[in-house]
N, C-alpha and C positions, 0 to 999 in steps of 0.2 A: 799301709801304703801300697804294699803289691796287690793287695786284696784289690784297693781301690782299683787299682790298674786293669788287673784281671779282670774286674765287673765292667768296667769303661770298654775295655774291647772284646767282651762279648756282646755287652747289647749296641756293639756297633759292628759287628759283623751280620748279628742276627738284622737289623736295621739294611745293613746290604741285603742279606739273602730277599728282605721281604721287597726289598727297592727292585731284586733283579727277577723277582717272580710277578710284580705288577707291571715292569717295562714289558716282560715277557707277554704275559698276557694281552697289554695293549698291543704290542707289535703284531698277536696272532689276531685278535679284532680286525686292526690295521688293513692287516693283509688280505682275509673275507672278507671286508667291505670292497677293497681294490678289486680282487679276483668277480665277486659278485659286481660289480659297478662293469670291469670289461664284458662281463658274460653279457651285462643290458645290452650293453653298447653294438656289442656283433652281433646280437639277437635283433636290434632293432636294424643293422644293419641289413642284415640278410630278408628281414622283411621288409625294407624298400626295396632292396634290390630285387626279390622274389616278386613284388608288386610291377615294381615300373619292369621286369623281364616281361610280365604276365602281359601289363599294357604294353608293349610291344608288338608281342606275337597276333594279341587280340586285335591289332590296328591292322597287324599285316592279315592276319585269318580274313577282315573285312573285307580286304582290298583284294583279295587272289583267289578268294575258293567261293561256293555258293554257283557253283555250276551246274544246269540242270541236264540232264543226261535222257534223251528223246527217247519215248517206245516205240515200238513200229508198228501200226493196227494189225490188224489180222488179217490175213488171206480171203478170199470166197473164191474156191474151186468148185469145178463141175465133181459128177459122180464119178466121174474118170481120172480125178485129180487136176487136169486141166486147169491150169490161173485164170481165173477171169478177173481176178481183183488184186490189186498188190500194193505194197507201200512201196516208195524211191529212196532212197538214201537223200537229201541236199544239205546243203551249206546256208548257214544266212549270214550274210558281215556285219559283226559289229561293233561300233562305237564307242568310245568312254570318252568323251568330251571333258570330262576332269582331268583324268591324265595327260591325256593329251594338252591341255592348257598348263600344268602344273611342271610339264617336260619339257614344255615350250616345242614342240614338235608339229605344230599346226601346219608349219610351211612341209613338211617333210611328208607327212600325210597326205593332206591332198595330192600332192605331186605325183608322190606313188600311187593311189588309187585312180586316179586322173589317167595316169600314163598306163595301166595294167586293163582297168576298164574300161576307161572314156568315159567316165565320170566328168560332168561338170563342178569347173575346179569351185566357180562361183557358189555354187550347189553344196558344196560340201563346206567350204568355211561358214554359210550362212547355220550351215546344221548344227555344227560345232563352234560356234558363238552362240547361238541361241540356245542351246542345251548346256553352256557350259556346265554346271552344275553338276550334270548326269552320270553314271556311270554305265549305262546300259540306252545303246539308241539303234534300234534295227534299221539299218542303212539298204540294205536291198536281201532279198529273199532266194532261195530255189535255186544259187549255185554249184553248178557238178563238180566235181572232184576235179577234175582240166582245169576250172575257173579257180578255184582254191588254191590248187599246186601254184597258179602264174604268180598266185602272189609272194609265195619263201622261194622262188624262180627267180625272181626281181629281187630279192633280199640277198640273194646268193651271191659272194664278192665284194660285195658296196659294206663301205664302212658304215652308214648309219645306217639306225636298228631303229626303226617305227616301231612305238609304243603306244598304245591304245586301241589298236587293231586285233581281232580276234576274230574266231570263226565256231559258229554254233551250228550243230548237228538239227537236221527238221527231216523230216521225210514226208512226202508229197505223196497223193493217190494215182494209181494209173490201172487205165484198162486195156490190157493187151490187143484187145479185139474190138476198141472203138465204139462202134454201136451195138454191137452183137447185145442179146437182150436188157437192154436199157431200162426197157420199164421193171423189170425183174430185181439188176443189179441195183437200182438207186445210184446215189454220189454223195460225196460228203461235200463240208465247208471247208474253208483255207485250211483252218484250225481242227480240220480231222473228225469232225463231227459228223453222222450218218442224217441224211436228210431226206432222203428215199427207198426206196425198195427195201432191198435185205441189208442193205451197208444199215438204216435206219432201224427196222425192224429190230434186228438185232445186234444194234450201236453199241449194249451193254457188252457183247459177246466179244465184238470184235475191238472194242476201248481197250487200252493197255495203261499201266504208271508210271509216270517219267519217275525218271533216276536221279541221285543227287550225287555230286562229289565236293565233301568238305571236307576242313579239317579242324581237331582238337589237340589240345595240349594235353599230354600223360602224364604221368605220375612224377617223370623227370624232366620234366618243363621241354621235352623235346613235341617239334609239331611232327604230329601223327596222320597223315592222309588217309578218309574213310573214304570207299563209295558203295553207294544203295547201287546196284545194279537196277536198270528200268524192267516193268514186267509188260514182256510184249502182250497184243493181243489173240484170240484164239481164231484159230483158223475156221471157219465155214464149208462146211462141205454138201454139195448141193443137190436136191434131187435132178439138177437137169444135163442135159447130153449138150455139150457143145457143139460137136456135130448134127444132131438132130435141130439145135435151135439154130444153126445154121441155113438146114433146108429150108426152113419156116421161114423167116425171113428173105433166103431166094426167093421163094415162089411169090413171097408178098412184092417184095420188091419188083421182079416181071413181071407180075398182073400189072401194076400201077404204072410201066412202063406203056400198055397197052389201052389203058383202061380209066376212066375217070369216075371217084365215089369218093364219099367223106373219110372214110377208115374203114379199116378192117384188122381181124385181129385173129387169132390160131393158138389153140393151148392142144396140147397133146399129153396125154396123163395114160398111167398103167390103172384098168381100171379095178384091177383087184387090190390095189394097197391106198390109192389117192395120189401119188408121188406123181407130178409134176416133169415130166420130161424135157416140155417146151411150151413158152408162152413167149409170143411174139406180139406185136403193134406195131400198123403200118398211120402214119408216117413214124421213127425213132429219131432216135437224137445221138450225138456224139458224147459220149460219157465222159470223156476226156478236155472239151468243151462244151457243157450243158446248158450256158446261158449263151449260146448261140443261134440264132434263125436264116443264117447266112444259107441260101438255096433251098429253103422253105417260101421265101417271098420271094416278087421281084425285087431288084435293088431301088426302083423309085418306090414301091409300094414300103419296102419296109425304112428307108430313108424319112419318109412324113407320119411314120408311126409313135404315138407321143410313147412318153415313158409306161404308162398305166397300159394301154397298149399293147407294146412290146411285155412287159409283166402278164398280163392275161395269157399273151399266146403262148408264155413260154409255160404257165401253169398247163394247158391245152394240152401244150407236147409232152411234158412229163407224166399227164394223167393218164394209166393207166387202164384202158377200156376195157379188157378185160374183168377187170372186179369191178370195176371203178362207175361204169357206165349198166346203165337198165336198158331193156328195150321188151315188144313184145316177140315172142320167140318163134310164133306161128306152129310151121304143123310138126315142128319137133317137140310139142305137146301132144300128139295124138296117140304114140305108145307108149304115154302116162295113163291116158283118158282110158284106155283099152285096159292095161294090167290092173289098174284100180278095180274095174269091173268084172273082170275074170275074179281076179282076190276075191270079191262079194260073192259073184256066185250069181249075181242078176242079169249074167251074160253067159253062154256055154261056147265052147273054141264051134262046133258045128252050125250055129247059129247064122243066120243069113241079113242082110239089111236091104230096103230100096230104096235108091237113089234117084229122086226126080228132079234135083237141081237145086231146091231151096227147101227150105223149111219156116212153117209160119208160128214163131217163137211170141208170146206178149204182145202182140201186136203188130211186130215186126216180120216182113218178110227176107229172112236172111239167107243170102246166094253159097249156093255149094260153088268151089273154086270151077268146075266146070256146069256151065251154064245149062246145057241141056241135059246133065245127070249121068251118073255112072252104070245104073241099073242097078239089076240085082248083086250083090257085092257078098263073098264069104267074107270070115270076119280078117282072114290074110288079109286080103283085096281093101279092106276098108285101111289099112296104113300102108300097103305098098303102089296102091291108087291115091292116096290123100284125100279122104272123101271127107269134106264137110260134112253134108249133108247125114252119113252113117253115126259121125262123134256125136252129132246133135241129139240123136235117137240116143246112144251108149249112155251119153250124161241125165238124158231126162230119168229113164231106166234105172239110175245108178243115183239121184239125187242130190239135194244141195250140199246135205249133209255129208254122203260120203266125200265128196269132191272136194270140201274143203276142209274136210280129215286129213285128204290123202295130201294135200297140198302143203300142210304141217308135216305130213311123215317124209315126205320126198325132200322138204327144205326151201320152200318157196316162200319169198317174203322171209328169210332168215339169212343172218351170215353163217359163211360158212366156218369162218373161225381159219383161213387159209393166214400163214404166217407174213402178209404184208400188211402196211398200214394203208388206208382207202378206200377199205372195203365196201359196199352197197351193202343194202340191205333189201330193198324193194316192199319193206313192210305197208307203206301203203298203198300200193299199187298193186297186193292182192286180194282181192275181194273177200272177207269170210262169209261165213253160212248168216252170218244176220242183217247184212246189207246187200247179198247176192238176189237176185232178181231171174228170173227166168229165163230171159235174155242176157244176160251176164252171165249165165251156166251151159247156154248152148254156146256161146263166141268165145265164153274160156274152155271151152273142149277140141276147141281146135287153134289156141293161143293166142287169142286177141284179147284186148281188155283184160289182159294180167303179164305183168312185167318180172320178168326175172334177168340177173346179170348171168353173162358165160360159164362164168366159174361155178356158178351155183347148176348152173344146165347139166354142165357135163360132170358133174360132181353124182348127181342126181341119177343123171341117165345112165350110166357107169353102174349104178345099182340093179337098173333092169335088166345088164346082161352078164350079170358076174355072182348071180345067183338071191338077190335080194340086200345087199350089202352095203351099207350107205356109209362111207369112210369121210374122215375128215381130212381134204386136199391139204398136202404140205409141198415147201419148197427145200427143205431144208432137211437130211436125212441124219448129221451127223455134226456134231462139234469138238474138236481138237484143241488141247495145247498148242503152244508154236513150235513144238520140238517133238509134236506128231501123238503126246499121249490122250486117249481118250476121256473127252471132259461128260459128253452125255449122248447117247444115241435118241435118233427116233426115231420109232416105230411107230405104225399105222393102228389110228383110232377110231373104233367099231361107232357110229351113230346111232345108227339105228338099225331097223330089220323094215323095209320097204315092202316088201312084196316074198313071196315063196320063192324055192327053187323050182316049182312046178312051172309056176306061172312065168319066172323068169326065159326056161328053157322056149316058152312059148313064143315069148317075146322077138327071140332073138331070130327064131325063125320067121315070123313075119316081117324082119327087117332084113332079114338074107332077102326073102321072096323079093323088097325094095329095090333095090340092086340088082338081082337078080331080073325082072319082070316089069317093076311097076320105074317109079318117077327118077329113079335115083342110078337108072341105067348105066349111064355114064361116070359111074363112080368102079366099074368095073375094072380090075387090072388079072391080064392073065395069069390063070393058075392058080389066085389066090380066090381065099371063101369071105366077101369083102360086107358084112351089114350094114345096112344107113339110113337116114331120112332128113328129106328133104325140106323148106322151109320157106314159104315168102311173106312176108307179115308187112301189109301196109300203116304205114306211119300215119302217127296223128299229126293236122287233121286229116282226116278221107280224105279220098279224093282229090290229092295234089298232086300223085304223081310220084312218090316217093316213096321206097320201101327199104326193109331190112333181111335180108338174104343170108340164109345159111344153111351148112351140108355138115351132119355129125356123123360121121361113118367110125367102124371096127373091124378087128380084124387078130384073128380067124375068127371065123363065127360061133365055132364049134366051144371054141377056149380060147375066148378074148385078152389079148396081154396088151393091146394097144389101144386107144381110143380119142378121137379127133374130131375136135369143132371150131368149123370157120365161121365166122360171119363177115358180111361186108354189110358197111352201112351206104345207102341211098348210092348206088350204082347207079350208074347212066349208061342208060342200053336200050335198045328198041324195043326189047318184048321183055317182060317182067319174066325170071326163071329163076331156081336156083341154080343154074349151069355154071355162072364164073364161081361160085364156093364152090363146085364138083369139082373143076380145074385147077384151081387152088390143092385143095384136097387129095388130087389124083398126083399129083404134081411130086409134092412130098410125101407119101405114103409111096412112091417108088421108089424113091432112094433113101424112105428111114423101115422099111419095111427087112431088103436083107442085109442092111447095116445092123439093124436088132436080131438077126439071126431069127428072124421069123421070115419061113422059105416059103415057095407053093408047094400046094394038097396036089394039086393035079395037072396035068400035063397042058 
């Protein structure tokens, strides 16, 4: 009996133990399902919550950052640092016609801009209804800092707070000196784009990259504000004298004051490097307003002028004649014709020529500029008299072949490779050795029947008195950083080798005698040792009455740093001369003469 008892409560305690080892165990199940089930729960929690934070910020990121941050183009200074070109700082207003609609602040807006700038009110709701949609609407342009300020001026005090109003950074072109070389500097589009001269030319140089300012979310869901700073553009730095391109322009300007001709034009260059000191164009244009013709016409003339028109004339004015236009050059070919000759060897400097007035070329009887002849002529006398009749002799002597050797070595009928866009070329309107004619070879040795542009002339002729040296013209000497560090220089590039130093030194002395003796008299200024030659080259057709005039003079003679070629086209004057390009020329060479710190030799 106790037995049984004994056995009865132990396999019922053991029946407990084993009862409270499997509650045990479910209860710990239990509990890791519970535990693991909350863990889901907050996990999934925190990833909607991390989500819908994320779409938040992302809505707001949409609606507030994404602002572009303006570059400012790049400067074009003279050689003296001088600005001639600069960007502005402006404002442009604008609009978000979403907000604005979503704020219901439509009445509050117009009012304020209405009353700040006299804006029309009707003007501005039609904007902002019809845009609603928008967030971005450029309402007006070119605001100075004054007009900006009036508007948190008017916010200043007043309880409500205009929302959709904002203000973007633009920077504008401007030229401190208005017309001052025009054709040179070019001008850009609204939009900052180079669309002539050097602003064009070198549009890549002076382009800069706008900036951004957004924002992202970091690692701790906070918004983080980034900005790309803009990279402005490089500065230009120029081979020309602002005060010398100044003179230039005087003197064009007071010729025309006095004087009636189609244009005229002046480039002054160092002619030992190519560098470009001053290139001038008479009539110029307002660089600050360039699609203007206001006091270029009358006002009834340019009132009834159609659109196409007004577009042609305004191409006119911008085209720069210098590169841009050909003509035939006259007798500032004739100490081509000469050094070519000497270089062969088919002429000796003691050599003598006679001069009877004409020459019977092919068939033709073609007139020496003076009618009854110069006479017996040294070979000085044959360019500082301007003898037809001698060049005619020099070139036959001297060949088809050479001459239109020498007219490839010199650069005629070629670009020059000068750093604007527009250049001429004049390639067909030089005759070569296999379509040259006999007559063709006597009228192209004294500059008729062959065309070359300015820049290509004095590019050229530059090489006859600076020892045989044919450089390649630039305008452009140096390119900077906006913060002044050096991006690239330039230096002067060697063409070709024209003629000797021999022959050179020769040269330059029959063009002193010029000046000094023969046609070019008047180009005299006291004290200094001044060489030149003169020029009158009648326009096609003949015999209208119409020519193209010009005076290339240098100085000092001895060691040339300067050099200067005017032309005026179809002057209107009683007696055909080159007199008013002497005038011109004398004009400016007085006062860029000891502004260059080039003094007189002699008392």
């Amino acid at each position: 009996m106790k037995f049984n008892i004994y056995l009865n409560l132990k396999l019922i305690g053991k029946r407990t133990r084993l009862m409270r080892t499997k509650t045990g165990a479910a209860f710990i199940v239990v509990t890791i399902a519970m535990l693991f089930l909350l863990y889901r729960v907050a996990e999934s929690g925190n990833k909607n919550g991390e989500q819908y934070k994320r779409t938040v910020l992302s809505q707001y990121q949409t609606k507030q950052v994404d602002r572009t941050i303006a570059y400012r183009r790049g400067n074009i200074v003279d050689r003296n640092g001088t600005m001639l070109a600069t960007s502005i700082k402006t404002y442009n207003l604008i609009l978000d016609p979403r907000i604005i609609e979503v704020r219901k602040e439509k009445a509050t807006v117009v009012d304020a801009l209405s009353a700040i700038y006299g804006y029309s009110k009707e003007e501005l709701t039609n904007t902002i209804d019809s845009k609603s949609e928008s967030s971005y609407v450029r309402y007006a342009r070119n605001l100075s800092d004054t007009q900006m300020e009036a508007f948190f001026d008017y916010l200043e005090g007043k309880d409500s707070v205009v929302g959709g109003v904002w203000f973007e950074e633009e920077y504008i072109r401007n030229y401190p000196y208005n017309n001052l070389a025009s054709d040179v500097l070019g001008f850009t589009s609204k939009d900052g784009i180079g669309l002539w001269g050097i602003e064009k030319y070198y549009n890549s140089n002076l382009d800069g990259e706008n900036g951004r300012e957004f924002s992202i979310i970091n690692s701790e869901s906070d918004i983080e504000r980034t900005i790309r700073p803009a990279i402005n553009g490089n500065t230009i730095v120029t081979t020309i004298d602002q005060t010398v391109q100044y003179y230039a322009e005087l003197a064009l300007s007071e010729f025309a004051l006095e004087n009636e001709f189609k244009s005229a034009s002046v480039i002054i260059m160092n002619p030992n490097n190519a560098e470009i000191i001053a290139m001038a164009n008479y009539p110029n244009f307002d660089l600050n307003n360039p699609n203007s013709l206001e006091g270029l016409y009358p006002e009834d003339v340019l009132s009834a002028m159609t659109t196409q028109e007004k577009s042609d004339a305004l191409n006119l004015l911008w085209r720069n004649e210098a590169i841009s236009d050909t003509y035939e050059p006259g007798s500032t070919i004739k100490p081509f014709t000469v050094a070519e000759a000497l270089e062969e060897n088919v002429i000796s400097e003691d050599q003598t020529f006679f001069c009877d007035g004409f020459e019977e070329v092919g068939g033709w009887r073609i007139n020496c500029a003076k009618l009854e002849g110069h006479g017996l002529q040294t070979l000085a006398e044959t360019i500082s008299n301007s003898c037809n009749d001698a060049m005619m002799q020099i070139s036959r002597v001297a060949g088809k072949s050479t001459f239109s050797t020498y007219n490839k070595i010199y650069g005629f009928g070629q670009k020059t490779n000068i750093d604007l866009n527009g250049e001429a070329s004049a390639e067909t309107l030089v005759i070569g050795e296999a379509n040259m004619t006999e007559s063709d070879l006597a009228v192209n040795s004294f500059g008729q029947s062959i065309n070359v542009t300015s820049i290509q002339l004095i590019t050229s002729f530059s090489s006859l008195i600076n020892g045989g040296y044919l450089y390649e013209p630039h305008l452009v000497k140096q390119i900077l950083t906006s913060d002044g560090k050096n991006v690239e220089s330039i230096d002067k590039v060697l063409k070709e080798q024209t003629i000797s130093a021999t022959t050179s030194e020769k040269i330059k002395s029959y063009l002193r005698d010029t000046v000094d003796f023969g046609t070019g008299k008047k180009a005299q200024i006291e004290g200094y040792e001044i060489g030149g030659k003169t020029a009158t080259a009648e326009k096609l057709p003949r015999n209208q009455g119409k020519y193209t005039i010009s005076f290339m003079g240098f100085a000092p003679v001895e060691n040339p740093q300067v050099i200067m070629l005017v032309t005026i086209d179809e002057p209107v004057v009683d007696y055909i001369s080159s007199t008013p390009a002497i005038m011109v020329f004398k004009q400016i060479f007085q006062n860029t003469l000891p502004y260059l710190d080039i003094y007189p030799t002699s008392d």
